[in-house]
C-alpha positions as CSV (number, residue, x, y, z in Angstrom):
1,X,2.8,-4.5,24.2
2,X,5.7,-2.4,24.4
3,X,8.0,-4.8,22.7
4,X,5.4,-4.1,19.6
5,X,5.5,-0.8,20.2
6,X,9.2,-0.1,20.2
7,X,9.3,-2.7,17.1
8,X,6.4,-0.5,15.2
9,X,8.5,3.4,15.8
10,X,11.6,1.9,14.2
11,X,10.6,-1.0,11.6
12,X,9.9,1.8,8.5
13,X,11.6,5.1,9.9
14,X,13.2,6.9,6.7
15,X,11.5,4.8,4.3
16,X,10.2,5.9,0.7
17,X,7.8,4.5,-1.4
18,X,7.7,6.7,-4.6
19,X,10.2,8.2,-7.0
20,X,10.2,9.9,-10.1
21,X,12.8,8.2,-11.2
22,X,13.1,4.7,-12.1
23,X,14.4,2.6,-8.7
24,X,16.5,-1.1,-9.3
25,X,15.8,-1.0,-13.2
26,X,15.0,-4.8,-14.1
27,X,17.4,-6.1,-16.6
28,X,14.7,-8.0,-17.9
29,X,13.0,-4.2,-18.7
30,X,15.5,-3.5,-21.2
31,X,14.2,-3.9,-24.2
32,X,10.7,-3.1,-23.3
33,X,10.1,-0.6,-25.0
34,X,8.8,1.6,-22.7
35,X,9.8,5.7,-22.7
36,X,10.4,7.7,-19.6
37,X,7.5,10.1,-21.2
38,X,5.1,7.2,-21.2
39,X,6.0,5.9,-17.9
40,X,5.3,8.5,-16.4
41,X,2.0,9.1,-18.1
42,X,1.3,5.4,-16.3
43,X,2.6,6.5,-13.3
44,X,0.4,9.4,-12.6
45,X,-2.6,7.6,-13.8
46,X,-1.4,4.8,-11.1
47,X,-1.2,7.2,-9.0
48,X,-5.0,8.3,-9.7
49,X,-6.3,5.1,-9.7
50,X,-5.5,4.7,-6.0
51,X,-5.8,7.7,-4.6
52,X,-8.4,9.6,-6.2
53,X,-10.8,6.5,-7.4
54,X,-9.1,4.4,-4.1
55,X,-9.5,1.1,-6.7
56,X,-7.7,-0.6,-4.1
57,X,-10.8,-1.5,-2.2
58,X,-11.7,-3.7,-4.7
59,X,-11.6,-7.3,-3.8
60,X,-11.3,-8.7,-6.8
61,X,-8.4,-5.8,-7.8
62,X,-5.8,-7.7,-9.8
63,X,-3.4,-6.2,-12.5
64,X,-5.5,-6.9,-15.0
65,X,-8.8,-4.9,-13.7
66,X,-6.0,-2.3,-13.3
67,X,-4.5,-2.1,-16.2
68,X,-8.2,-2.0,-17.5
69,X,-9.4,0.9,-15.7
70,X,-5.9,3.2,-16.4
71,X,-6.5,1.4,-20.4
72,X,-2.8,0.5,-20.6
73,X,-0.9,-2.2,-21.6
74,X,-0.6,-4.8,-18.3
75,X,2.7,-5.5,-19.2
76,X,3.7,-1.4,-19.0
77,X,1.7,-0.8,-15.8
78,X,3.5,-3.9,-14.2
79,X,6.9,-2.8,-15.2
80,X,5.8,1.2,-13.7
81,X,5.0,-0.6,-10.6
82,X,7.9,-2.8,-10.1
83,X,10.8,0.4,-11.1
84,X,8.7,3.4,-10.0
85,X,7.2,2.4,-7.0
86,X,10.2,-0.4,-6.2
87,X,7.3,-2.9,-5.1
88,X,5.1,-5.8,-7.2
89,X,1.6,-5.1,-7.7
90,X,0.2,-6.7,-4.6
91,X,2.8,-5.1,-2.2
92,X,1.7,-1.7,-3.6
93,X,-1.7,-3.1,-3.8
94,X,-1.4,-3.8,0.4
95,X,-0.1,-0.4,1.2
96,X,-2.5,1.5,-0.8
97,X,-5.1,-1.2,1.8
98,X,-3.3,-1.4,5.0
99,X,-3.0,2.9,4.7
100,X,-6.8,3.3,4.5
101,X,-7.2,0.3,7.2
102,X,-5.0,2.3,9.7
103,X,-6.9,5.6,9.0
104,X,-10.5,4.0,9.5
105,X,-9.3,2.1,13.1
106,X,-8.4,5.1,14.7
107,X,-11.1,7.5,12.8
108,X,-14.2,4.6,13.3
109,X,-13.7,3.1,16.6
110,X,-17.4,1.9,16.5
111,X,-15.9,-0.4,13.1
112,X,-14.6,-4.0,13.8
113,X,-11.2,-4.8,12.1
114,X,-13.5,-7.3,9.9
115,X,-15.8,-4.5,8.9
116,X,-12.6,-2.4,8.4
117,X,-10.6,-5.6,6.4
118,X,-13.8,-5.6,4.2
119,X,-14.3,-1.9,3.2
120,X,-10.4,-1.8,2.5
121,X,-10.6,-5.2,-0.2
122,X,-9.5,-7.7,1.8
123,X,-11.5,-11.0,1.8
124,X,-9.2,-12.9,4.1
125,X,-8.4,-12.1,7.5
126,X,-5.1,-13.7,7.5
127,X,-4.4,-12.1,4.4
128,X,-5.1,-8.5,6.2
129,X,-3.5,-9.5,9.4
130,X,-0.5,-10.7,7.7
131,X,-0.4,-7.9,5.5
132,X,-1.3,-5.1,8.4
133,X,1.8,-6.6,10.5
134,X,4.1,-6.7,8.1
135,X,3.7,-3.2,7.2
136,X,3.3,-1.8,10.6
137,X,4.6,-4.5,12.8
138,X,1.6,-4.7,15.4
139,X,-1.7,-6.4,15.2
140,X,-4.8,-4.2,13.8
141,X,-6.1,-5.1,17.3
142,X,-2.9,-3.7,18.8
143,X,-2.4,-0.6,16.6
144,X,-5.7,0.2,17.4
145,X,-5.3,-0.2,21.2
146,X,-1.8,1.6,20.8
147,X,-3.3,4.7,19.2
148,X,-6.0,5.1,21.9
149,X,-3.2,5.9,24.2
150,X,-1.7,8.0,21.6
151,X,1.7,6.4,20.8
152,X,1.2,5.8,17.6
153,X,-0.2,9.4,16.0
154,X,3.1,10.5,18.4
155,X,5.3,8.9,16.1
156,X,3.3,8.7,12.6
157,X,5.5,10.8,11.1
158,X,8.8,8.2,11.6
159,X,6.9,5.4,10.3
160,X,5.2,6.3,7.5
């Protein structure tokens, strides 16, 4: 468990997920088409999307339904995602998930991690184990046991 634990404090210190600005512009972006003005519109109604309407809990979610709900062209919200956010959809799709997921296990002990894979969209559980490691680099199981002692709202700040 401490392994994990030293592993979880250092895996994403520093790192940021959002920028105004375009991030790694895609050479295959260039003639898109797409003006800074308008990205930014999509950006913000990304931005929305997840946090204010949290369409991430979805299960079916896929850019598409997205690109539906913000009524933008796929193609624009796709290219937004990929230089704004420096991520593909499902990547920002799982961090939008694995955010709420890590609220809800310390905030509803009384949940399981299934419950808590199923409110957040996931279907699979090796889809939301893989994902929830990956991001954090402990278990659910763990990070749930690791906050109870209080290591991990301790260092919440470094990680996210």
């Amino acid at each position: 468990m401490k392994r994990l634990l030293k592993q979880f404090v250092f895996k994403y210190k520093g790192q940021e997920d959002q920028t105004l600005q375009p991030v790694n512009s895609h050479e295959k972006y260039k003639k898109s088409g797409l003006t800074e003005e308008e990205a930014l519109v999509i950006r913000s109604k990304i931005k929305k999307a997840f946090e204010e309407d949290k369409i991430y809990r979805n299960n079916t979610i896929c850019l598409d339904i997205l690109s539906d709900h913000i009524q933008d062209n796929r193609y624009k919200v796709s290219q937004v995602i990929n230089t704004y956010f420096s991520k593909n959809f499902y990547s920002f799709l799982n961090e939008y998930r694995i955010r709420e997921a890590k609220k809800l296990l310390v905030s509803e002990p009384s949940l399981s991690v299934k419950a808590i894979m199923y409110e957040v969209g996931f279907n699979s559980k090796n889809s939301f184990y893989s994902a929830f490691k990956k991001i954090t680099g402990l278990s659910p199981n763990d990070y749930r046991a690791a906050t109870n002692i209080g290591f991990v709202r301790q260092h919440e700040v470094q990680v996210a």
